[in-house]
N, C-alpha and C positions, 0 to 999 in steps of 0.2 A: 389417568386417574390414580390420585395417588392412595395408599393400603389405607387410610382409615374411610376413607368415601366408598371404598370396594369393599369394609366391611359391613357399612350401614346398608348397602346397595344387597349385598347378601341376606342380608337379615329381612328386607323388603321382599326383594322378590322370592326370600321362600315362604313368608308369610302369602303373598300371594297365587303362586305356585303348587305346593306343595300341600295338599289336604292334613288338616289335624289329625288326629289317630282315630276319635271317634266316626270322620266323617270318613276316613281309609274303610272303618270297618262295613258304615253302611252300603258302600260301594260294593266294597269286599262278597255282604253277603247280599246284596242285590243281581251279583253275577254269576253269584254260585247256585249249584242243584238242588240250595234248602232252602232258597226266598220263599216258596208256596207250600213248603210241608208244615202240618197238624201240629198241632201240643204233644202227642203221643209221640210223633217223626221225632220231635226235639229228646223226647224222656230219654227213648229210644238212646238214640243215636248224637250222646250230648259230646261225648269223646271225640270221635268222627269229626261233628260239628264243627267242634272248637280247631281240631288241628287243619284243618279244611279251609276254612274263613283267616287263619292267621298265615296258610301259606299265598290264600288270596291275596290279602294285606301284603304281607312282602314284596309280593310280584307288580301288585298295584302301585307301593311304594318307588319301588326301582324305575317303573315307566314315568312319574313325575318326577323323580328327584333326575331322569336323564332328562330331562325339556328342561327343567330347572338348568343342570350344567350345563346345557347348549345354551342358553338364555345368557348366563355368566360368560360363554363365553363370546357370544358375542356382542354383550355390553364393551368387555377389552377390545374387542375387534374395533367396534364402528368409533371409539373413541379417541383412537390413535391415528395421528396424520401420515404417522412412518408407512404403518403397510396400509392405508388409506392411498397413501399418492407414492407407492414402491410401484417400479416398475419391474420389479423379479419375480421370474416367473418361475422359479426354483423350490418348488415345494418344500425341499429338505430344509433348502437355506431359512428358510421364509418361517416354517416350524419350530426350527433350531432358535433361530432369532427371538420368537414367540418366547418360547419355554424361558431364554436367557432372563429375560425383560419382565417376565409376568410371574416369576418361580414362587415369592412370597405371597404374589393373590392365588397362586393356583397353589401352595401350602393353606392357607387363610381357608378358601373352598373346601379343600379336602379336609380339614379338620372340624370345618361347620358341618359336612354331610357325615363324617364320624360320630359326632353329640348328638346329630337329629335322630343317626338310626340308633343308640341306646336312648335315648328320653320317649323314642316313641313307643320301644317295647313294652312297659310296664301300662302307659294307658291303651294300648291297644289291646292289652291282654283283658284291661278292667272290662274296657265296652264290646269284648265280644262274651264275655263271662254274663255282663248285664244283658245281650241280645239274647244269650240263650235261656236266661230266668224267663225272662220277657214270654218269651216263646215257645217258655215249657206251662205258662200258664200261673207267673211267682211275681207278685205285686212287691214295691220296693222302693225305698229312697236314695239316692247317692247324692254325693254334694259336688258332682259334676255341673246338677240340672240342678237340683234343691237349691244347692249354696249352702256356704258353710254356718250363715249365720243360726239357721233351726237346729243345726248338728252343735254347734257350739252349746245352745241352749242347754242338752240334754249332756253336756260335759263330753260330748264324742268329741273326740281327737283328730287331727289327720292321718293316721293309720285306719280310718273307721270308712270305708268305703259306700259302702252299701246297708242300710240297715231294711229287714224285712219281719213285716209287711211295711212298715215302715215309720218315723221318727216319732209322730203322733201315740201310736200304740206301744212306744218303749218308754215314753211319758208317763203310760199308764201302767203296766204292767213288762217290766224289762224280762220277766224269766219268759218269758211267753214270746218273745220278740229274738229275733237271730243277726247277732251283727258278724262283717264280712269284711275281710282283708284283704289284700290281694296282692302278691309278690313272684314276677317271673319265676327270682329266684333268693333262696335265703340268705345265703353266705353268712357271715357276722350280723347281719340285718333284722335277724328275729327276734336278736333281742331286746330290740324297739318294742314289741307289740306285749309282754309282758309289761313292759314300761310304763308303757300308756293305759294300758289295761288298770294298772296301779293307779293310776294316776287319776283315770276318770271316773274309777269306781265299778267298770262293767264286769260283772261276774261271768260271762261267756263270751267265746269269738270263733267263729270259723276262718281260718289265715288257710286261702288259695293259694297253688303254687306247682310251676311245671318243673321241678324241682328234682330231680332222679339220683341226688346224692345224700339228702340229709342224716346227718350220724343220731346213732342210736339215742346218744347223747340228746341232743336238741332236739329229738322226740320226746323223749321223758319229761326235757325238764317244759318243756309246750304243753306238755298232757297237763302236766302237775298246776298249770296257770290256767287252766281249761279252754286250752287253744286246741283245738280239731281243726287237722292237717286237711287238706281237700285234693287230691292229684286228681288225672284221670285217671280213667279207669285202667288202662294197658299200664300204665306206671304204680298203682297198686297190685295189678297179679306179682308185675317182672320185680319191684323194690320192695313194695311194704306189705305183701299176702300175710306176712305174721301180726303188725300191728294192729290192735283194734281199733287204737287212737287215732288211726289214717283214714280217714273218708274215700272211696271211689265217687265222683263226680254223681254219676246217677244215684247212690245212695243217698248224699249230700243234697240231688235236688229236691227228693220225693220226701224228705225233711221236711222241706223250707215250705213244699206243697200240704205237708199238715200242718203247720205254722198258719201260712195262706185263711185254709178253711177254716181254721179254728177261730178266725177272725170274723170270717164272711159268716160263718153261724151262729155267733153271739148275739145275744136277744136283750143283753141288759148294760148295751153304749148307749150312751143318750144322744139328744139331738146338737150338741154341744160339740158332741168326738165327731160329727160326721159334717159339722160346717167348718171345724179345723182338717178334718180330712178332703175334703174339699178344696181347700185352698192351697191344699199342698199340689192336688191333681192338676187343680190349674195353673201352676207354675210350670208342672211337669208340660202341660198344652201347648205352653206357649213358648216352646223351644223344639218340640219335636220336629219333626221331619217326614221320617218313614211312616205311611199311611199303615201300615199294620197296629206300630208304636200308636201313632194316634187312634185307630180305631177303637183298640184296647182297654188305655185311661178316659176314652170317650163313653166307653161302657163304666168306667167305673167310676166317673163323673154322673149319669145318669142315676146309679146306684145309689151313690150320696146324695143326691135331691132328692130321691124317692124316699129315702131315711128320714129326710128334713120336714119333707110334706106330709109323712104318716101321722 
């Protein structure tokens, strides 16, 4: 098989193989000791959560991407007539031979599963940040499952994750409304979300981030763009205990929970906001998966009819 066949053939079977980061996490936390806990367990215990489900993720990672490289490698095996019809029964020789003959597809492999495991950190970090909104009781748009085109609408960026309660209600009232960033890590990269922030108009943003180094500097100058930093909580006592401009996780959720309610108890949306809100739930329906996820916007599908029909 000559390298560019071996790299279409790579690109195949890790798309077949290899779970996307989202579906990593629902795994992830399908196995873990927090699939059945309460909105409280999550408020609780968001920190935990998160480092918990991501070391899931890794480990879940690692068990498909080795079926993956046993796959590869014995696509090179059964394709080749040499050790096909070799009659040496010399392990070394036979290994040695392998490596001599296959060294560019087995460079080619090793450099595809280097880009997989950085491309999948950032979205894995997004969908386990959304499980735990989810499951601390924090309704939400992302343009994972929305699409980009209702986010475009409202001039959100691709820096613009997650907006809560969600796109509909930033339409109408943006101060009222919490949008969401999300970045492993900063480095040079933060200055993107001032950028964009400019750019689209939004006067607030929360930019997530497992981040244990940011200089004083690129605090400041985030606050002054009204960017509110999010870490978890064990990296706010240990890094940022002096900033106030630093969110601890749990503080940042029980936020977004009076955002939520401030929603859910408004008396004066009309029947207009809740058949658009509506159609956004059902976009979200009809992509879910995890029977909890659909129970949820199931409930708040119901909730929007009932607005319609009063």
């Amino acid at each position: 098989m000559d390298i560019e066949h071996f790299k279409k053939s790579i690109k195949s079977n890790r798309n077949a193989l290899v779970p996307k980061p989202r579906d990593l996490v629902e795994e992830a936390l399908r196995n873990s000791p927090y699939y059945d806990k309460d909105q409280s367990y999550f408020l609780a215990n968001a920190t935990e959560i998160l480092y918990g489900v991501r070391a899931g993720c890794w480990n879940t990672y690692l068990k498909h991407e080795k079926e993956f490289n046993i796959k590869m490698g014995q696509i090179l095996v059964k394709q080749d007539s040499d050790i096909q019809n070799s009659q040496n029964s010399n392990a070394e020789e036979i290994i040695g031979s392998f490596l001599e003959k296959y060294s560019d597809h087995l460079f080619e492999l090793s450099k595809s599963n280097t880009n997989s495991r950085r491309a999948r950190a950032g979205k894995e970090f997004e969908a386990i940040i959304e499980a735990i909104l989810l499951r601390s009781g924090i309704f939400f748009d992302n343009q994972g499952v929305i699409g980009s085109k209702l986010f475009e609408t409202e001039r959100l960026g691709k820096l613009v994750d997650c907006v809560v309660p969600g796109v509909i209600e930033y339409s109408l009232e943006k101060r009222k409304c919490s949008l969401i960033s999300m970045k492993t890590t900063l480095r040079e990269r933060w200055q993107e979300v001032p950028e964009e922030m400019k750019r689209t108009g939004a006067q607030e943003m929360f930019l997530l981030t497992l981040d244990d180094g940011i200089t004083k500097n690129t605090i400041e100058s985030l606050a002054s763009h009204n960017i509110t930093l999010v870490v978890p909580d064990d990296l706010k006592l240990k890094c940022y205990e002096g900033h106030l401009s630093i969110y601890g996780l749990t503080q940042f959720l029980y936020e977004l929970i009076e955002r939520n309610q401030l929603w859910i108890s408004r008396k004066d949306l009309s029947k207009d906001y809740y058949q658009s809100k509506l159609e956004t739930v059902l976009l979200r329906l009809k992509d879910i998966k995890d029977p909890y996820e659909s129970e949820i916007f199931g409930q708040l599908k119901s909730f929007c009819l009932k607005k319609i029909d009063d």
